[in-house]
Backbone as CSV, one residue per row, in Angstrom:
resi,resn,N_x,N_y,N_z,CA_x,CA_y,CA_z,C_x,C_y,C_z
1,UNK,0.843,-1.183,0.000,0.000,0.000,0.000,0.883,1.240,0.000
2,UNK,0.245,2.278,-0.312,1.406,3.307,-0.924,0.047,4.580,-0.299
3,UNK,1.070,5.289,0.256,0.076,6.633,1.157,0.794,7.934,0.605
4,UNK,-0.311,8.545,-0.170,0.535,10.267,-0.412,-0.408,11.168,-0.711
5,UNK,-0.150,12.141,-0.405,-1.222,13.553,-0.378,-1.498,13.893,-1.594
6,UNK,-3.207,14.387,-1.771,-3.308,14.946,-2.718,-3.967,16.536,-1.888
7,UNK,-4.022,16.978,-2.794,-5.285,18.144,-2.179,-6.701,18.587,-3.065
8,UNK,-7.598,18.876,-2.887,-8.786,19.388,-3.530,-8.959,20.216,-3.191
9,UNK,-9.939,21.031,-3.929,-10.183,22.549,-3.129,-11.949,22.546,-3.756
10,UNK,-12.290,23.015,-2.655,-13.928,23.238,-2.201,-14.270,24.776,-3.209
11,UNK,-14.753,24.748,-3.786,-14.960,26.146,-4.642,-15.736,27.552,-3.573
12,UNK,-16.630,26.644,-3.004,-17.824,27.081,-2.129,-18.227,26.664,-0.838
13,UNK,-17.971,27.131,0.069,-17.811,25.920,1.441,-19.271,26.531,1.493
14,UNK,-20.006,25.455,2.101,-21.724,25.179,2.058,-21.777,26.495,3.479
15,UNK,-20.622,26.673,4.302,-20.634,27.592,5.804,-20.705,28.782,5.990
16,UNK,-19.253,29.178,4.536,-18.768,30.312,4.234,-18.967,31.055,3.165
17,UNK,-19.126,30.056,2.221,-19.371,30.415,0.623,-18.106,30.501,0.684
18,UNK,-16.863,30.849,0.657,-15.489,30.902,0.256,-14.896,29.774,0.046
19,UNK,-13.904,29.959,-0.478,-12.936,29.079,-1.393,-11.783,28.406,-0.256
20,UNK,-11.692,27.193,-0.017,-10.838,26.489,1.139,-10.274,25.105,0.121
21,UNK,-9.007,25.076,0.184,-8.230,24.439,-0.043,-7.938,22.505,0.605
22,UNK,-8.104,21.373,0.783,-8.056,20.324,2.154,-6.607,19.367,1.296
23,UNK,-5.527,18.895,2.410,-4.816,18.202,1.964,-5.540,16.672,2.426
24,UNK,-5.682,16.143,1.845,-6.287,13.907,1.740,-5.122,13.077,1.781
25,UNK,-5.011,12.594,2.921,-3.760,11.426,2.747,-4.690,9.882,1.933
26,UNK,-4.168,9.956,0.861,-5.252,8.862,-0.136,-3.752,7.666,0.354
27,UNK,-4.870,6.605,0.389,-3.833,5.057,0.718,-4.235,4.087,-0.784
28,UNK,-3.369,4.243,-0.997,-3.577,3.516,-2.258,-3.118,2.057,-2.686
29,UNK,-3.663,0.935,-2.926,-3.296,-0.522,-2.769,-2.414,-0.541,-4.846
30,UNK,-1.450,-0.624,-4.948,-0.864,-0.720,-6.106,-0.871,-2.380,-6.244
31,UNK,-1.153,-2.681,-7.649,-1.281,-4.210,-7.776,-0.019,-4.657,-8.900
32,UNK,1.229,-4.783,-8.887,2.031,-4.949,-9.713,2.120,-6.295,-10.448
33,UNK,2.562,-6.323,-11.431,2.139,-7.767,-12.138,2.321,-6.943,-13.792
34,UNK,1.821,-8.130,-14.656,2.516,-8.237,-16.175,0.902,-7.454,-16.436
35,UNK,1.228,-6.428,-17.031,-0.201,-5.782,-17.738,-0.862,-6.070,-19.358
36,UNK,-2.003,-6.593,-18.798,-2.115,-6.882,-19.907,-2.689,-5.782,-21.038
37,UNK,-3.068,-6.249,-22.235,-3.469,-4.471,-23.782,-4.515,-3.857,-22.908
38,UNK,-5.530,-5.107,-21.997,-6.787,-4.201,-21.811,-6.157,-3.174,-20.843
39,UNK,-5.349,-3.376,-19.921,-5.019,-2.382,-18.809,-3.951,-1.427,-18.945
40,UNK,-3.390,-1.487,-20.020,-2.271,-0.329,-20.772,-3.397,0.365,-21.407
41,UNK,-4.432,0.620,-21.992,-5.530,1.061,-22.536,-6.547,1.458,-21.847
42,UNK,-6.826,0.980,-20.638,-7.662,1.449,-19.648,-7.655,2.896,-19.528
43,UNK,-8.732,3.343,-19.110,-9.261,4.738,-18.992,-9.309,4.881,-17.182
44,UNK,-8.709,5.872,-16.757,-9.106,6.079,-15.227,-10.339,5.602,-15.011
45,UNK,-10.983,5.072,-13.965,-12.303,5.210,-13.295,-12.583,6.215,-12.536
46,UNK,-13.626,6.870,-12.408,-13.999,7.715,-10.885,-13.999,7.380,-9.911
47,UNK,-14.014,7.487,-8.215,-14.658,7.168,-7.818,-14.775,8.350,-6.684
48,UNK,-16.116,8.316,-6.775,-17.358,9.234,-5.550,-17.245,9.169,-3.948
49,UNK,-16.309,10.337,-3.545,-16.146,9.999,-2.161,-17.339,11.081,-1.199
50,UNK,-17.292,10.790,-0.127,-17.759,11.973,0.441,-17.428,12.108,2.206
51,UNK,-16.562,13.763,2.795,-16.167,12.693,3.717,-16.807,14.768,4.393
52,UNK,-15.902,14.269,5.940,-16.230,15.594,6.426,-15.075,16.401,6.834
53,UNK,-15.300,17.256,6.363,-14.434,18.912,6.337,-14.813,19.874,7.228
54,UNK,-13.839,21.161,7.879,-13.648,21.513,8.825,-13.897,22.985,8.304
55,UNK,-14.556,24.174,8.544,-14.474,25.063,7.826,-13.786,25.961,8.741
56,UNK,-12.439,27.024,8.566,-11.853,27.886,9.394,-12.318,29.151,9.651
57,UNK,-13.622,29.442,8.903,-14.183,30.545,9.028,-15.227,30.732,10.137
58,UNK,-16.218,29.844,10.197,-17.631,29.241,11.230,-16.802,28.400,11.967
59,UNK,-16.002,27.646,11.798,-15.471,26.778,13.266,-16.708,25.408,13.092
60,UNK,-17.165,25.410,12.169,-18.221,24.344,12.145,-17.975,23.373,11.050
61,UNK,-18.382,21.766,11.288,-18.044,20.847,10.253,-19.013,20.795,9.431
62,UNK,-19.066,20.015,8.135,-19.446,20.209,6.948,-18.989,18.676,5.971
63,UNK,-20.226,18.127,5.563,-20.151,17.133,4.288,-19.818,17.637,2.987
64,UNK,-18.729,17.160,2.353,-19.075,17.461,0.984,-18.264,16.010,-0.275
65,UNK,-18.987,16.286,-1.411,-18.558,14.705,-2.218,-17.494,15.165,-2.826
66,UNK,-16.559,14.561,-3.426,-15.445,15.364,-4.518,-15.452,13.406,-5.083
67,UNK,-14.287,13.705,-6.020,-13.913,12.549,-7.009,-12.480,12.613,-7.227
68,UNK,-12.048,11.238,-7.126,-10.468,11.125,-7.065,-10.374,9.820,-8.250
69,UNK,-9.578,9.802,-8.902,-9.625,8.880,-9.706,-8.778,7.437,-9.994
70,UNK,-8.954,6.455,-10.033,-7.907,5.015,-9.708,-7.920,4.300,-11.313
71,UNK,-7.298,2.977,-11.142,-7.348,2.246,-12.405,-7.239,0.707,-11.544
72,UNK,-7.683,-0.132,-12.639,-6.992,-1.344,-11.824,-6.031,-2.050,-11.101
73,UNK,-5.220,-1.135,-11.714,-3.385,-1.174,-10.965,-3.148,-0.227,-9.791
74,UNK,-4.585,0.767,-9.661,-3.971,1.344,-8.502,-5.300,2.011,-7.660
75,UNK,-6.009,0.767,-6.799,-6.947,1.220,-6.289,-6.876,2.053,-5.012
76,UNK,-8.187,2.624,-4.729,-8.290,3.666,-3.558,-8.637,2.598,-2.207
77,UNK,-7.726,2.453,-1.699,-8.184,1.906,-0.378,-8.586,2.597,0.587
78,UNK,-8.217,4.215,0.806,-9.118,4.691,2.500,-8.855,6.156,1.927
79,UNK,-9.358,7.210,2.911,-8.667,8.789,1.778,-9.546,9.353,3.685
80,UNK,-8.370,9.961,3.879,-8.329,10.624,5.156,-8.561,12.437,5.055
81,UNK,-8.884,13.100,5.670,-9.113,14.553,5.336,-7.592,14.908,6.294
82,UNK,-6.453,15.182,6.061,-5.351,15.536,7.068,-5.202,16.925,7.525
83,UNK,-5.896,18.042,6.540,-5.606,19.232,6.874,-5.977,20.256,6.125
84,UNK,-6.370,21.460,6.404,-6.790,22.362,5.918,-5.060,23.462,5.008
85,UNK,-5.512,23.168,3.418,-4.148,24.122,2.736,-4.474,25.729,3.134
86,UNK,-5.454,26.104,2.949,-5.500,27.526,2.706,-7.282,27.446,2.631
């Protein structure tokens, strides 16, 4: 398993209406092995998270969904909210 930050940024926090930045420690399960045409050709998948966020303006928490994207060789195993960028 392989763990590294991404970040997203909230356009509109549902609290503040302003623009907030979150760093995600995404854990990612890498599956190494001989690839075959279909998976050199593969197209990312989506997938639909939704977790909870901290807003620095209201001091109050907040749901929201975003999308991070995997392939067969490199699925999403857990995606943590670690910190507020900006």
């Amino acid at each position: 398993m392989n763990k590294i930050d991404e970040v997203i940024k909230i356009e509109s926090c549902p609290e503040c209406h302003k623009t907030h930045s979150y760093k995600l420690e995404v854990t990612r399960c890498l599956i190494m092995g001989l690839m075959t045409e279909n998976e050199l050709l593969e197209k990312p998948s989506e997938k639909k998270l939704t977790r909870t966020f901290h807003c620095p303006n209201t001091q109050k928490d907040f749901e929201a969904s975003f999308t991070l994207t995997e392939t067969s060789m490199d699925r999403i195993e857990e995606v943590k909210v670690s910190g507020i960028v900006s």
